[in-house]
Each structure stands twice: as structure tokens, then as C-alpha cells.
Legacy VTK file of the C-alpha trace (Angstrom):
# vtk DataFile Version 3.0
C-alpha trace
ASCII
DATASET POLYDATA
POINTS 360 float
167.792 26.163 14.213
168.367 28.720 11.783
170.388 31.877 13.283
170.506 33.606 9.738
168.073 36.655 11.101
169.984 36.687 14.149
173.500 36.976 12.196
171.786 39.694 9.636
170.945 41.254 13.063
174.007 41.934 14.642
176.159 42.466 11.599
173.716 46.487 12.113
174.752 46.566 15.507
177.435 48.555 16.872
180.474 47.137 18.578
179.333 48.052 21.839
176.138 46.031 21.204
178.051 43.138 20.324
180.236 43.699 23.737
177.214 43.725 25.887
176.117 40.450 23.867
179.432 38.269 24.295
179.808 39.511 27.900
176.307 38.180 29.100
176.712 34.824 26.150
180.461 33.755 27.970
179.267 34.947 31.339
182.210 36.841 30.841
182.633 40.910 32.288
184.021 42.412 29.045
183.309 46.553 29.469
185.275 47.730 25.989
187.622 46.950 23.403
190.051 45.751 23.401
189.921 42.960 25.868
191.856 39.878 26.848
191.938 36.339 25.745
194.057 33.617 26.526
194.575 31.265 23.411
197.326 28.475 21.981
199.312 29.177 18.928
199.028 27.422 15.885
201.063 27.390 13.071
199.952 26.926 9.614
200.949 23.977 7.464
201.267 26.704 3.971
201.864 29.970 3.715
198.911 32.164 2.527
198.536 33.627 -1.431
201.460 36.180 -0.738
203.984 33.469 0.568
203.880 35.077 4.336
203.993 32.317 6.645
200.878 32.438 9.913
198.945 31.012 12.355
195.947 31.048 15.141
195.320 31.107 18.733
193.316 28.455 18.641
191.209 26.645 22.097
190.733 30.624 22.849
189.717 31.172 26.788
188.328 33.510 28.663
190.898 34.925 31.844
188.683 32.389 33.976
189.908 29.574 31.799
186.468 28.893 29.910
186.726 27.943 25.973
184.677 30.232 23.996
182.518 29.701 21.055
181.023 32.442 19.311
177.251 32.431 19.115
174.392 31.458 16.668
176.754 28.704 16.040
178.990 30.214 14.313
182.205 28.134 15.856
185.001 28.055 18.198
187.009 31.311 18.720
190.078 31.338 16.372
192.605 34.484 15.989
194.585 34.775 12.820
198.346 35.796 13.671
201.134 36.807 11.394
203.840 33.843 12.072
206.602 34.493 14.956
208.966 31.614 15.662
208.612 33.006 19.509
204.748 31.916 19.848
206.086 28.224 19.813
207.598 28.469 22.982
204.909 28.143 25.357
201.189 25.937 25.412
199.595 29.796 26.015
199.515 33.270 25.660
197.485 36.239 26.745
196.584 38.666 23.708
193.977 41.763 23.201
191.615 41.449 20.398
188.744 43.657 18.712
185.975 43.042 16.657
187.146 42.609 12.559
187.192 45.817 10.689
186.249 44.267 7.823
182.516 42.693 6.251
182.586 39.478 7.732
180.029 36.524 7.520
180.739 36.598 11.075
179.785 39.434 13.250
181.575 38.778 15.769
184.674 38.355 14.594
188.059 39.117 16.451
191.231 39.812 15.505
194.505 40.856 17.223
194.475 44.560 18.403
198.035 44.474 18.547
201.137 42.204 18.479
201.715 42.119 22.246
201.570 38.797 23.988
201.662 37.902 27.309
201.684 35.030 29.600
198.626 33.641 31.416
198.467 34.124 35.509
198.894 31.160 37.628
195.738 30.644 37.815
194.659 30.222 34.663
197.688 27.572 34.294
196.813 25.243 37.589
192.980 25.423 36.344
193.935 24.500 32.902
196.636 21.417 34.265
193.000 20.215 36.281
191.026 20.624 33.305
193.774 18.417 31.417
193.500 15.814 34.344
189.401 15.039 34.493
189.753 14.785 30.392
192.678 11.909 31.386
190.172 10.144 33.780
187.418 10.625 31.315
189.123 8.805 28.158
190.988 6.355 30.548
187.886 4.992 32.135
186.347 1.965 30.551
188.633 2.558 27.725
187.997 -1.211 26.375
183.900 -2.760 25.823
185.011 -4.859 27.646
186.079 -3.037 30.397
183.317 -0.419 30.091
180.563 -2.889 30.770
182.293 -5.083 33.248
182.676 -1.683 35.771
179.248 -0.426 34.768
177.997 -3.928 36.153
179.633 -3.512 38.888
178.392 0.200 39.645
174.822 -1.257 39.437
175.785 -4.343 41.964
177.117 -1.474 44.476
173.792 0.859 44.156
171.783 -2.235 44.417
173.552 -3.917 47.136
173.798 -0.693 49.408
171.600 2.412 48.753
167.990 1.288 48.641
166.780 4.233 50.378
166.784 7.800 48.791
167.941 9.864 52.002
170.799 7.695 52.637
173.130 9.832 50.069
172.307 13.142 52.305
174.051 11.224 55.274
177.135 9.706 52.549
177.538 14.073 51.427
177.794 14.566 55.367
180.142 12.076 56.032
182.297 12.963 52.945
182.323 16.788 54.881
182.920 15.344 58.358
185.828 13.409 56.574
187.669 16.425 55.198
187.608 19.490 57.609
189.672 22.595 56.878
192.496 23.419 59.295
190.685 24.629 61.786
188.541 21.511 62.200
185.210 22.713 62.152
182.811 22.525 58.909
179.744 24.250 58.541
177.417 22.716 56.032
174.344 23.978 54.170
171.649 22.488 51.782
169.820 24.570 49.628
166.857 23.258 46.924
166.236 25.077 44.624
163.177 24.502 41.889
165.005 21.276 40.504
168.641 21.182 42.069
169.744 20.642 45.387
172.948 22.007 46.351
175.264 20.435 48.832
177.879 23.222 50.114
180.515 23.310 53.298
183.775 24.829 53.828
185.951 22.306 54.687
188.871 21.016 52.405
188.735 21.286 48.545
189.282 18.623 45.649
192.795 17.879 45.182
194.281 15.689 42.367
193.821 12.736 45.030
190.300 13.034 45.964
188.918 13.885 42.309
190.896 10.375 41.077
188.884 8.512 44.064
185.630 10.125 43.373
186.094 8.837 39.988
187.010 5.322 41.241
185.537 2.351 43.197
186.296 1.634 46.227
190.029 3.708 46.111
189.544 6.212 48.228
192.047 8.406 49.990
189.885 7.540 53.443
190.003 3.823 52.739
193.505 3.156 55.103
192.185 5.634 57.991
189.666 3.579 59.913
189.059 7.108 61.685
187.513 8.576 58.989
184.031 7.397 58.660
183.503 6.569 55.103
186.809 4.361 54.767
185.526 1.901 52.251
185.319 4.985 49.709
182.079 4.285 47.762
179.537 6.347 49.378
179.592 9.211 47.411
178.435 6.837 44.750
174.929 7.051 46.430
174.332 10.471 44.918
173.626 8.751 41.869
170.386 6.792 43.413
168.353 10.183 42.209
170.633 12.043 40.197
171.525 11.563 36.763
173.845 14.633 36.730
176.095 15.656 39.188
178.074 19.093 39.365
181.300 19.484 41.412
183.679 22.672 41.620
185.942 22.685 44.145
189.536 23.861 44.371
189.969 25.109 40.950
188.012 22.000 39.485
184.563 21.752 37.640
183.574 18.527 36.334
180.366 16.704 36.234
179.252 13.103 35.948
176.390 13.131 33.581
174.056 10.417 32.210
172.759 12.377 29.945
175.876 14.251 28.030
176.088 14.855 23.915
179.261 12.909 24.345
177.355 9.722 24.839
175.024 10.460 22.330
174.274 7.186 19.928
175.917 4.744 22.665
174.559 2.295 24.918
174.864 3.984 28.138
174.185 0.855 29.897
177.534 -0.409 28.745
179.001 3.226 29.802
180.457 3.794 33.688
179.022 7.478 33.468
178.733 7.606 37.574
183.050 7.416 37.445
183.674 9.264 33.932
184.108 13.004 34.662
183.598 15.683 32.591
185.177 19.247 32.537
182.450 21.531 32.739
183.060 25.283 32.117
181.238 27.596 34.294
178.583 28.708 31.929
176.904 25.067 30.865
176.017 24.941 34.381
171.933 25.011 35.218
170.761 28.694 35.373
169.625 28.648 38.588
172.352 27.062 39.920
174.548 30.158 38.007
172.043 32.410 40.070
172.849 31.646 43.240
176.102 33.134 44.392
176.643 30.812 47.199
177.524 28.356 44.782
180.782 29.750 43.900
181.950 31.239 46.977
182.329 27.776 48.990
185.335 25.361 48.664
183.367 22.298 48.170
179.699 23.061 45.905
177.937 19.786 44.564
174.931 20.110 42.372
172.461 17.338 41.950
170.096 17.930 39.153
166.973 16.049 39.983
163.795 17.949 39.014
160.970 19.661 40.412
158.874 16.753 41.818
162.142 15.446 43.489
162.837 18.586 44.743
159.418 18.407 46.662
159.642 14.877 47.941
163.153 16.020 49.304
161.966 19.232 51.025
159.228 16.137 52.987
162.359 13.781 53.878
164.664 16.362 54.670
162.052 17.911 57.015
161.469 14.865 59.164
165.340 13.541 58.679
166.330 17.280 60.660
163.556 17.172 63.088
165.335 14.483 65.254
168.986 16.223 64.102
171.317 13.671 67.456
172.901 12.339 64.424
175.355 15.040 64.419
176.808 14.654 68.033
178.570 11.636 65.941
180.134 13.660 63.647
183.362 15.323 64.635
183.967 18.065 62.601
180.747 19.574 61.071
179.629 22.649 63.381
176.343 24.082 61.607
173.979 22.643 59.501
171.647 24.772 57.485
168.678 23.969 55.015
167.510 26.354 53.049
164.253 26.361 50.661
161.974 24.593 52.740
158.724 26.678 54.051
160.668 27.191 57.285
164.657 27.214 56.879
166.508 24.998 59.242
169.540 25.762 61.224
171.124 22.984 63.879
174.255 24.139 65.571
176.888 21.979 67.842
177.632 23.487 70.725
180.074 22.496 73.646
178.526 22.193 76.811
180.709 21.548 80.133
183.549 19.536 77.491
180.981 17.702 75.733
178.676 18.713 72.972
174.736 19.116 72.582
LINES 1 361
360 0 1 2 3 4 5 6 7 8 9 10 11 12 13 14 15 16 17 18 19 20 21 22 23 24 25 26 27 28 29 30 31 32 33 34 35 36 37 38 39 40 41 42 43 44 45 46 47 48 49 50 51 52 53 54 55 56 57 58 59 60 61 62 63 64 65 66 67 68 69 70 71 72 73 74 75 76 77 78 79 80 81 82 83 84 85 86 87 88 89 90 91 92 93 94 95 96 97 98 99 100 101 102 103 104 105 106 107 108 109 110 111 112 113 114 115 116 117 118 119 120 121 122 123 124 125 126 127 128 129 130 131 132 133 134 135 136 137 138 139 140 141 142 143 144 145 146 147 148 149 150 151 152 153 154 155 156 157 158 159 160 161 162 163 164 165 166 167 168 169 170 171 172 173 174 175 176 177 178 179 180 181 182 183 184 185 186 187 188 189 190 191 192 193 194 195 196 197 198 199 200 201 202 203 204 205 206 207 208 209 210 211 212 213 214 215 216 217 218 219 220 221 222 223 224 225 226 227 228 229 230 231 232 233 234 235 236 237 238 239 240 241 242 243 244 245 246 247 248 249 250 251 252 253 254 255 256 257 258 259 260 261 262 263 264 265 266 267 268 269 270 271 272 273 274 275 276 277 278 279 280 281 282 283 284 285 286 287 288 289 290 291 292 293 294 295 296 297 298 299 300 301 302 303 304 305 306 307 308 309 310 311 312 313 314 315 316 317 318 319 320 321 322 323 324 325 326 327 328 329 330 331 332 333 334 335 336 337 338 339 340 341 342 343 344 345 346 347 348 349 350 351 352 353 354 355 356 357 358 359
């Protein structure tokens, strides 16, 4: 697409303009310049015309950790900075920029406001180390042909072999719950569809570095040597993927998807790909607008997303429907307290009680 008209268009507008702009493009509350990015430094192999030696924050953030890219495709956020020995000493730093004072081909170009730098919170850090992590998992997995098409064989055999029927992943996401309380041992659980995603959210324990590598494993789960737990042989989460070809997770500072249909597989046989075990960092903005819109989403310690369309949206709202109308399965589940459904003509709500010691 050509963005020429849109480029000519802001290059009129006032910095303010441009402001409001980035702040709704990153999803990102900016309110005035200057504001604060987080970015790497890196130096330059020459000096520049004059002989002054410099640099660039380069793999620029937002404070929430998301790279940034300007728009109209105009390219990844880069900062030019006068050299300083001192901005090799650590993987980031937190800067204030402005818009360029000068004509620019780019409109939205930033430069440094100032020469203070700072250091990123802890925050940022741990959800940069996870982001570092699922891109390990991601190039590690089927790193060979070979060994790319022997486990996506073997992902087929499992969803052939076990999940033949489409509700059957519904009781694997409640299992997964049960399996993983918080500490005070009681999970409340709630479905909500949406036009063409169905969201899976409770607030029992969040992804840790163990349970995002056996998500993206077979069979090596973290439940496999507790034959309490009831999903011990650690491959029914795998059943998601019996309707979904992209699946969203963010949980405990992670956000990753496993997605069929991702530009990174673009011109490959995905039949020769394990997609359902290769995650993928997903900043919060590339996720589905209407998932974005809904603000439970981001407020629970486990969210999963499964984008399956409209018309399996509506044979869902049928299944799930009869599946709750007969709801005993839950008296065998020992943690999950509440169950909610949300988006069907009538909303659903089935509650565990105790009852002289026992529960109904």
C-alpha cells in the first residue's frame, strides 16, 4: 500500500497531532513531549563526516516492554546518540525523546530530548528475560527437517489418536485450572465468546518458566510425576488446537502465541512445521481487536485466546449450552469454585458450594 498521502499528511500536523496518533498506533498512553522509551545502545562501526564517533538505541520499547515501529511503514524506532563509552555497560536504558526539529522524510521522527539515561524498572527487565526465553523455544524447536517433520507427525498422531470431539478441549482448559490453583486453593473460571474468539480466563497460578517450556513440549509436563493432578500425562492442552489455528496466552508477565498462520512461516511447508509447540512473543498490540477491547483479558493471571471465527463461535455457544446444563462434572474438580459463561443469550453462572462437609 502506498502511505505517501498519509506521510505528506502528517508532516502539516502539529506535534500534538502526531502524539495523539502514536499513542492510539502503540496502544501506548503518551500525553506530551517529551516521553519515555526504553531502547539498546548501539555503537557505530565509523565515525560520521566530522570524525565524532555515535550510535542508536536501537529495538526501542515502550515502558510496557513492546517494540515499536513507526507507522505507514516507515521502520523500526531508532535514536541517534552522540557516542559515550558509559552506554556499553548495560543491554538497556530509559531515555526521553521528541519529535525531530528538523524536515524529515519521516514525520515522526524522534530524537533525544536530552542526554539523561536511566535504567529500566524491574519489570520491564523480567518481561524482557521471558520475551528472550519463548524466542529460545521458538528457534530451538524442530531446529533440523528432520526433526521438524518427525514432531509435527507426531502432533497429528496425538490429535488423531485422542481429541475427536470438539468440546473435549473445554474440559482439558478446566483441568489445566483445577491443576494449578493459587494459594488459597480455590479458582474461579470464566468463558467469554466473543464474535470470533473465545476466551478462557481463571485466577489461579500464572505461567512460570516451567509451565511455558511444557506447554511448548509433548508429553513433559510439570503435572506428569503427580498422579494427583488430573492431567499428568501433560498433552491435553494440545486439544485446543482441534479448532484453533491461533492461540493467545499472557500470563505472568508472558505473551506468546502458537499460530498456524504467522508471516514467519510464510513460503514454508507448514505441514513439516510443529507450529502447535513453537511459541511466539506477541506484543500486546498484534493481539485481535476485540480481544484488546475487553478488559477482562488483561486483568486475570491466566487469559487464553482461541481465535476460531464467527460460525465457530455459534456452534460453541450450542455445545457449551447443553455441556453446562448438566454442570456434576465439577463436584470432581477440586479447586475450581465458580464457573461463568458469558456471551450466550442467557449468561451462565455454576457455583460449588459446601454443604454439611461435602460439596453440591
Amino acid at each position: 500500500k502506498d502511505f505517501s498521502s498519509k506521510i505528506a499528511e502528517y508532516a502539516t500536523k502539529s506535534n500534538q497531532d502526531k502524539i495523539d496518533f502514536l499513542s492510539s498506533y502503540w496502544e501506548f498512553d503518551i500525553k506530551s513531549e517529551p516521553f519515555k522509551l526504553i531502547g539498546t545502545y548501539e555503537k557505530s562501526e565509523k565515525p560520521d563526516k566530522n570524525g565524532k564517533e555515535y550510535g542508536f538505541f536501537v529495538n526501542v520499547r515502550n515502558l510496557k516492554g513492546d517494540i515499536l515501529y513507526y507507522p505507514f511503514r516507515l521502520g523500526q524506532v531508532r535514536i541517534w546518540v552522540e557516542h559515550r563509552e558509559s552506554l556499553t555497560n548495560q543491554e538497556f536504558w530509559q531515555f526521553e525523546v521528541e519529535f525531530s526539529k528538523k524536515k524529515e522524510r519521516n514525520p515522526f521522527q524522534l530524537n533525544l530530548s536530552n542526554r539523561t539515561f536511566g535504567h529500566p524498572k524491574n519489570t520491564f527487565l523480567d518481561r524482557f528475560k521471558k520475551e528472550k526465553l519463548i524466542n529460545q523455544i521458538f528457534n530451538e524447536t524442530g531446529y533440523t527437517l528432520r526433526d521438524a517433520k518427525n514432531t509435527s507427525n507426531a502432533l497429528k498422531k496425538i490429535a488423531g489418536d485422542l481429541y475427536t470431539e470438539t468440546e473435549r478441549f473445554i474440559f482439558e482448559l478446566l483441568q489445566n485450572a483445577d491443576d494449578f490453583p493459587n494459594e488459597r486453593k480455590e479458582v474461579d473460571v470464566r468463558f467469554k465468546l466473543l464474535y470470533e474468539n473465545l476466551l478462557f480466563l481463571h485466577n489461579g497460578k500464572p505461567f512460570d518458566e516451567n509451565d511455558v517450556n511444557s506447554i511448548a513440549s509433548i508429553g513433559d509436563s510439570t503435572k506428569r510425576k503427580d498422579a494427583e493432578k488430573t492431567g499428568y500425562k501433560g498433552i491435553g492442552f494440545k486439544s485446543v488446537f482441534t479448532d484453533a489455528e491461533t492461540v493467545l496466552i499472557n500470563s505472568g508477565n508472558f505473551s506468546f502465541s502458537f499460530d498456524k498462520q504467522s508471516p514467519l512461516y510464510e513460503g514454508k511447508n507448514i505441514e513439516e512445521i510443529p507450529w502447535e509447540i513453537k511459541p511466539i512473543w506477541t506484543e500486546l498490540y498484534r493481539y485481535p481487536k476485540e480481544v484488546k477491547n475487553c478488559e477482562d483479558f488483561f486483568k486475570y493471571p491466566v487469559a487464553i485466546d482461541l481465535e476460531v471465527g464467527d460460525l465457530k463461535i455459534n456452534k460453541y455457544k450450542q455445545q457449551i449450552q447443553q455441556l453446562f446444563s448438566e454442570p456434576r462434572f465439577i463436584l470432581f474438580l477440586r479447586h475450581i469454585k465458580t464457573i461463568e459463561v458469558q456471551g450466550l443469550n442467557r449468561d451462565i453462572k455454576i457455583q460449588k458450594v459446601p454443604k454439611n462437609e461435602r460439596y453440591e
